[in-house]
N, C-alpha and C positions, 0 to 999 in steps of 0.2 A: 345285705350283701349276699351273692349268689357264693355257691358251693364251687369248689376249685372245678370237679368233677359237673357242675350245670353248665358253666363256662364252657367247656374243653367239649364238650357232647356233642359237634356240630355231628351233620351228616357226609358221608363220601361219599354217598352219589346223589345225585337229585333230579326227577322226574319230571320235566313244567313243560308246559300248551304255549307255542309259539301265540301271541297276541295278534298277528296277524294274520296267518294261512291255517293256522288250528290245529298244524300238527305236534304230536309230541319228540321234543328231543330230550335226551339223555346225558347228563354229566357228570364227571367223578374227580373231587379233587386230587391236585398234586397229593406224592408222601414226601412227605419230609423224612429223613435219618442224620441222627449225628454222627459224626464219622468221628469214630473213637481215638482213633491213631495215626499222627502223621503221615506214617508211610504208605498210607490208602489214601491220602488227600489226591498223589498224583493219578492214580486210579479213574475216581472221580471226576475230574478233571479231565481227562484225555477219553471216556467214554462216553459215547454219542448216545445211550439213550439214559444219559443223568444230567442234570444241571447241578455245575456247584456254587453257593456261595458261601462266603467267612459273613460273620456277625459279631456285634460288640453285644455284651451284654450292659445288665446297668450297675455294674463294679468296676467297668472298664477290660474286663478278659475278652477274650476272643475264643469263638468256637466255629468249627468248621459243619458244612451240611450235604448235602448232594439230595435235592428234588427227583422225582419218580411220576412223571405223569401217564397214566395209565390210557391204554388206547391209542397212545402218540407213541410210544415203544414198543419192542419184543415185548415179550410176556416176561412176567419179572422168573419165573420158573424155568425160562430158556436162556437167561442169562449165567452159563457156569463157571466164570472165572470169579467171582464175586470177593472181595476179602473175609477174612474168616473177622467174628465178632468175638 
């Protein structure tokens, strides 16, 4: 069985050769964050460069998220209203 830490090591960006015209494109995954506190869910939610969704876990709790695709937004550095953590 792999280490929690071999698992979770993916990369966020990734470099690859189009297979057909041979040029190189560039990708970088979404972030993910947990959104710690209710009152930031509506935040989330109403701002155009996050996606939110809620999630079950496997106890049956629910936790809330809001995605961060990077390149398809502002810069996460020119976003200044942010909730405080």
């Amino acid at each position: 069985m792999t280490g929690l830490y071999e698992y979770w090591s993916l990369p966020h960006k990734l470099n690859i050769q189009c297979p057909s015209c041979q040029r190189k494109a560039s990708f970088e995954f979404a972030r993910l964050a947990k959104i710690q506190l209710k009152k930031d869910i509506e935040y989330f939610q109403q701002h155009p460069d996050f996606e939110y969704q809620r999630f079950q876990d496997s106890c049956g709790g629910y936790w809330n998220a809001a995605f961060y695709y990077p390149n398809l937004s502002v810069d996460l550095q020119q976003i200044r209203d942010l909730p405080e953590t």
